[in-house]
MARMI-940331 format. One record per residue (C-alpha): x, y, z. Coordinates in Angstrom, 2 decimals, decimal comma. Each point is the difference from the previous one (the first is absolute). Layout:
<nodes>
NODE       X       Y       Z
NODE       X       Y       Z
...
</nodes>
This chain:
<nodes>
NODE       X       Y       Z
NODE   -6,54   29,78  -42,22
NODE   -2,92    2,09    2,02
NODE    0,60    1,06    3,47
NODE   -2,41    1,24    2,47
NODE    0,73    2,08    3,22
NODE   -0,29   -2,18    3,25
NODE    0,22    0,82    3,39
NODE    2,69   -1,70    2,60
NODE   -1,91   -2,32    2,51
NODE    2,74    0,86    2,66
NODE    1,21    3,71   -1,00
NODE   -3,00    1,57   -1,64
NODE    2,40    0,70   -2,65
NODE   -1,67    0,45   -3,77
NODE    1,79   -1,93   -2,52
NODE   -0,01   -1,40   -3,87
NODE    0,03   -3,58    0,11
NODE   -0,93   -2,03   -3,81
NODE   -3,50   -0,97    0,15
NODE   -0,47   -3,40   -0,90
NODE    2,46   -0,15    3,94
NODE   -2,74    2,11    1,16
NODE   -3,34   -2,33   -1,42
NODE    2,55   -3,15    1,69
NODE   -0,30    1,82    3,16
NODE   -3,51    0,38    0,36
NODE   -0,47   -3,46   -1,59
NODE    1,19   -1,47    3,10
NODE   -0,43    2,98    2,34
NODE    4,03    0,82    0,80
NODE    0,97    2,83    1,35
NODE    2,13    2,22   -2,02
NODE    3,10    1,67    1,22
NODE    1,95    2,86   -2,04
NODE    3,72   -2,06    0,84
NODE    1,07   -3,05    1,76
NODE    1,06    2,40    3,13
NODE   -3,82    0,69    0,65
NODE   -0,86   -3,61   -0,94
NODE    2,55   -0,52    2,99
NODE   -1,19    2,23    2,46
NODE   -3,70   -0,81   -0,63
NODE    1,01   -3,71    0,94
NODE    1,89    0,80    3,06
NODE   -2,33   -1,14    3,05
NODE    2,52    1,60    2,31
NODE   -0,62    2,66    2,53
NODE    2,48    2,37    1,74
NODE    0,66    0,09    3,47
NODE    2,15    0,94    2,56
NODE    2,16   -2,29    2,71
NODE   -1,64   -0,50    2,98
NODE    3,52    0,53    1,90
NODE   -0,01    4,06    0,93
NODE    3,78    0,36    0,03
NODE   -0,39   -1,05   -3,69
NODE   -2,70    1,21   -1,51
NODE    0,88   -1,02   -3,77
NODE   -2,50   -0,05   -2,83
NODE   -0,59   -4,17   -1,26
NODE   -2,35   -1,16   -2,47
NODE   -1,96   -3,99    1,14
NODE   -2,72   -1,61   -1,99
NODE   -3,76    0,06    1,76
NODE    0,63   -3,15    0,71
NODE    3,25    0,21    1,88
NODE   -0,99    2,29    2,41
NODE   -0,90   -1,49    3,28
NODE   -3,61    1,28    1,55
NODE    2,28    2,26    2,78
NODE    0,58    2,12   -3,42
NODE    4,13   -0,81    1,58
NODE    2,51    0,06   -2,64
NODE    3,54    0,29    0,72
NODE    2,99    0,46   -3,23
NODE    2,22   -2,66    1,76
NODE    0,52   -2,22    2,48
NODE    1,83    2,26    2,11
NODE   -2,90    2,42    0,46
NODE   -2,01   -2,92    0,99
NODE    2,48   -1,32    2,79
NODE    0,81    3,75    1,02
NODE   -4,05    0,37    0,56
NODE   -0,84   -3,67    1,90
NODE    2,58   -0,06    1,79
NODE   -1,31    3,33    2,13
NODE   -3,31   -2,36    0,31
NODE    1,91   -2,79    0,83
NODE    2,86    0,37    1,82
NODE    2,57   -3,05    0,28
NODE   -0,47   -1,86    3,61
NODE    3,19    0,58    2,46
NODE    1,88   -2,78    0,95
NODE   -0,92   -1,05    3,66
NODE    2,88   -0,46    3,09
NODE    0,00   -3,28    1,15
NODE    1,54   -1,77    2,83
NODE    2,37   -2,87   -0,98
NODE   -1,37   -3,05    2,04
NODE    3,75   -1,35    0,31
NODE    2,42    2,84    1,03
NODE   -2,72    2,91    0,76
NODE    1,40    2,30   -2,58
NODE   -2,50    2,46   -2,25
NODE    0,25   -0,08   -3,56
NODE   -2,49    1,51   -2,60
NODE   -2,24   -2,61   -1,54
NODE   -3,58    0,05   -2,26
NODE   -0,60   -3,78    0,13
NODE   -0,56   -2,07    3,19
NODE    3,97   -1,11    0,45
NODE    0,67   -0,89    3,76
NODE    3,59    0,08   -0,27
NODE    2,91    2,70   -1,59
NODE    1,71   -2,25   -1,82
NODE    0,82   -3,90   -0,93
NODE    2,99   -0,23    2,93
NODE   -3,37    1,09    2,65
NODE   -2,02   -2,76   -2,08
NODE   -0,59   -3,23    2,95
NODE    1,91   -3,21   -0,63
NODE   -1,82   -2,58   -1,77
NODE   -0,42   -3,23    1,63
NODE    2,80   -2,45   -0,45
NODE   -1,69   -3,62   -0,88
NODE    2,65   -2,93    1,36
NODE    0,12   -3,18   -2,04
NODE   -0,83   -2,05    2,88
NODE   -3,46    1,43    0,37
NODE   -0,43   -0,64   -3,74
NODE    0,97   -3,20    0,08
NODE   -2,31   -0,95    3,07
NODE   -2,97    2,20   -1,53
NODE    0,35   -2,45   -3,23
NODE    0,27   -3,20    2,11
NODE   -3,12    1,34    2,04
NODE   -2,10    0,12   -3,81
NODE    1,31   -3,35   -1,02
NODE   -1,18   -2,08    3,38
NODE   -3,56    2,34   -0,27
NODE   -0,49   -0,30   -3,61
NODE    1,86   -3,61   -0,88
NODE    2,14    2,17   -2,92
NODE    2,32    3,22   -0,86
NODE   -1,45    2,83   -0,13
NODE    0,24    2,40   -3,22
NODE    1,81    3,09   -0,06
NODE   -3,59    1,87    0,00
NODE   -0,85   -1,74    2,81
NODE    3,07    1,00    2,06
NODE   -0,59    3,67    1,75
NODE    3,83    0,57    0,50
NODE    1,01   -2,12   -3,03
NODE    1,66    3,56   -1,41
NODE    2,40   -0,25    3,56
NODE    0,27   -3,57   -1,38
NODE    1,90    0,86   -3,31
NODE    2,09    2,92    1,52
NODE    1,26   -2,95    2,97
NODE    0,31   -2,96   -2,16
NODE    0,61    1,47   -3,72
NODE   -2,95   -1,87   -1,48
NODE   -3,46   -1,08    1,43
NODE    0,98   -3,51   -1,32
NODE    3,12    0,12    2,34
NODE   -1,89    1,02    2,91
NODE   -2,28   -3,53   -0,65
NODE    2,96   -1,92   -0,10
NODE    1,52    1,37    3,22
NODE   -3,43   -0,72    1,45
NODE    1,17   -3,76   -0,62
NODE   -2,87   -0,22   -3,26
NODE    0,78   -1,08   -3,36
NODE   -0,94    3,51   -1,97
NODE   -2,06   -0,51   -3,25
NODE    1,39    2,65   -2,31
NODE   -3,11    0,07   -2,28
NODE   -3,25    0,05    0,66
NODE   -0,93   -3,19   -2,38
NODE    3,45   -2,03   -0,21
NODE   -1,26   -2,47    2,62
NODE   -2,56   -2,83    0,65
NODE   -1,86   -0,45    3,52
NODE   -1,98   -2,43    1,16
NODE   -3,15    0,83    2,34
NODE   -1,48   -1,92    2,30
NODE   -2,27   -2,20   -1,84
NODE    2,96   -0,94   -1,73
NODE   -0,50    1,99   -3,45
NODE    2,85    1,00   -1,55
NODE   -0,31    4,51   -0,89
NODE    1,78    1,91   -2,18
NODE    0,63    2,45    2,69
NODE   -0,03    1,21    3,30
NODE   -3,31    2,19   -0,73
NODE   -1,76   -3,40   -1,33
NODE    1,03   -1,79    2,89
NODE   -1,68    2,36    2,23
NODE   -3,25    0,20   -2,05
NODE    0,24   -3,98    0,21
NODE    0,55   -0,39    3,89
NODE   -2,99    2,39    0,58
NODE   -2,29   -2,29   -2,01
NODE    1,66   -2,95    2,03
NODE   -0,63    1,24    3,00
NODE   -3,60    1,00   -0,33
NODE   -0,52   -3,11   -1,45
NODE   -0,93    0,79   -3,77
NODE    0,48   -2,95   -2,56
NODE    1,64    1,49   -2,64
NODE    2,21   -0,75   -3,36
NODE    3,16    0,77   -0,74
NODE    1,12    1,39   -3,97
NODE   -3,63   -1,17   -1,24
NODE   -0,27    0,31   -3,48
NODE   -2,68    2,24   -1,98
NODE   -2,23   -1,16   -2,19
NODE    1,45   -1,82   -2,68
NODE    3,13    2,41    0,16
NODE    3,67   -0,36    0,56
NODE   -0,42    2,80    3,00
NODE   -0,23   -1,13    3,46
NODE   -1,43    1,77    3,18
NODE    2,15    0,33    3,11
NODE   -3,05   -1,32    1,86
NODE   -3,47   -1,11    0,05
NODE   -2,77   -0,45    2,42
NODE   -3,29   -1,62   -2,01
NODE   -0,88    1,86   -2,58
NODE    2,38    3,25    1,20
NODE    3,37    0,99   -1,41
NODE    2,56    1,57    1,79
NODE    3,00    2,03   -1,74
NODE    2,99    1,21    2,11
NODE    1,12    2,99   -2,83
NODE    3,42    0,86    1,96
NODE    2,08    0,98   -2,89
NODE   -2,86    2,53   -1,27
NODE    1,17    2,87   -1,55
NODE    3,70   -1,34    0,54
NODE    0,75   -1,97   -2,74
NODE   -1,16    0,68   -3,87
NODE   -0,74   -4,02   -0,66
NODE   -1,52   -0,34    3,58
NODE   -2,95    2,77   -1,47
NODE   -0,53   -1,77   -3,10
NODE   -0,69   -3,28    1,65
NODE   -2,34    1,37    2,09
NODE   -1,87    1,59   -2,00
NODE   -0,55   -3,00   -2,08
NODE   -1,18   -2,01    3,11
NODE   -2,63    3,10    0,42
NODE   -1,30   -0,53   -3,03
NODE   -0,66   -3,51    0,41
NODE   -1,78    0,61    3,18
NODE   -2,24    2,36   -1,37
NODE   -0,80   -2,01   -2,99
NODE   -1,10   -3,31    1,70
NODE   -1,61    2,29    2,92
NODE    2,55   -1,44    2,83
NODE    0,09    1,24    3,18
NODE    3,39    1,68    1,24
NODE    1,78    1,17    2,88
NODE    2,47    2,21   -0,65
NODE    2,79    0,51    2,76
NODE    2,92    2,23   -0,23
NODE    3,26    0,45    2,34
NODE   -2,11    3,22    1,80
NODE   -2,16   -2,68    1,26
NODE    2,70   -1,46    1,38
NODE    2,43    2,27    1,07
NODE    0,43    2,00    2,32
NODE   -2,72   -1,09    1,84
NODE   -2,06   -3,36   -1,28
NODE   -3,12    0,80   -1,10
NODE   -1,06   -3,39   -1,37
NODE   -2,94   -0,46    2,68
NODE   -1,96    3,28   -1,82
NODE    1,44   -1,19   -3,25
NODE   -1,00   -3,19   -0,13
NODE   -3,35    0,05    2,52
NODE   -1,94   -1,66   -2,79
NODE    1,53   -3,29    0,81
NODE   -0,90    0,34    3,75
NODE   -3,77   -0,08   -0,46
</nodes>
């Protein structure tokens, strides 16, 4: 087969190489290399440098691309520490004043005191003030307070063992779970829960006719309650309970199919602070 003498594209080398390799080439203008190591080398966008740490000094090879616009290279980590840290030395540990017994010690956060024995006592929380702290919410508020609600209600549990058992040494029948219980508000309607029962008494009180468990239209769901033409949804299990979610998004869709009006109140609005009066201020014009 005919051969023709080519030059190397990365040596300069002459070579034979078979022609019809050679018309190929120029076909589909390659380059044409007398062995694979010249192919190689040719392709090889790297560059070689030296590290940039001058107790080192040793030769590396980085891709264009690699090299950060300082022109900085370093062969390791090490040279790179070895280098900042002369830039940026570590900060030395200041010598503080223990606030309890006076003594120095060495420290590079804000501690106050040497150690935990220097640390101030906390506050020791008697029952009796618990117990007259949760008598003082029931005669305020007409009910037991939730655990939430309590400030000290950890000082509670570590007194009594459980935050149920500090209710019933209060002299109050505990309710173990949120939704176990009925209560009646003062209109007389009978609420699944506590929560409801609030909601209820402040449409009593501010004098709202409104509907207890009114059904939607032509549906087997009922509303907790409804003033005219406005429901209102207490969603207190939300995002606690699986089947809870599923119902509710089924009543949803039914109010945004028949274009209902909702209110939607959840046990934020309630707890810790009530916040029904900014919640519910539609009803008060």
């Amino acid at each position: 087969m005919a051969s023709v003498k080519v030059t190397c594209s990365n040596c300069g080398k002459i070579y034979l190489k078979e022609l019809r390799r050679v018309n190929e080439a120029k076909k589909f203008h390659w380059k044409q290399y007398c062995s694979l190591k010249c192919q190689k080398s040719a392709k090889n966008k790297q560059i070689t440098l030296f590290c940039s740490n001058p107790l080192c000094r040793k030769s590396i090879k980085r891709d264009v691309k690699e090299i950060p616009c300082q022109w900085k290279c370093y062969c390791s980590r090490s040279c790179s520490a070895i280098v900042n840290n002369t830039k940026f030395p570590k900060r030395k540990p200041f010598i503080r004043k223990c606030k309890s017994c006076g003594k120095g010690f060495y420290s590079l956060t804000r501690r106050k005191y040497c150690s935990v024995k220097c640390y101030p006592h906390r506050q020791i929380f008697p029952k009796e003030k618990i117990i007259e702290e949760i008598q003082q919410f029931y005669n305020q508020q007409g009910r037991i307070p939730f655990k939430k609600e309590y400030f000290h209600w950890k000082a509670a549990r570590t007194r009594f063992g459980t935050w149920n058992k500090a209710i019933a040494a209060s002299g109050f029948d505990p309710n173990p779970v949120l939704f176990t219980k009925k209560h009646t508000a003062k209109d007389g309607h009978i609420c699944d829960s506590l929560s409801e029962m609030i909601i209820d008494n402040w449409l009593f009180t501010r004098k709202i006719s409104h509907e207890r468990n009114a059904p939607y239209l032509n549906t087997k769901f009922t509303t907790d309650f409804k003033v005219k033409d406005i429901y209102i949804e207490f969603f207190g299990l939300h995002k606690e309970l699986k089947r809870y979610d599923q119902l509710m998004k089924k009543k949803l869709k039914i109010i945004k199919k028949n274009n209902l009006k909702l209110i939607a109140i959840y046990p934020k609005d309630l707890f810790l602070i009530s916040k029904l009066d900014f919640v519910l201020k539609e009803l008060l014009n």
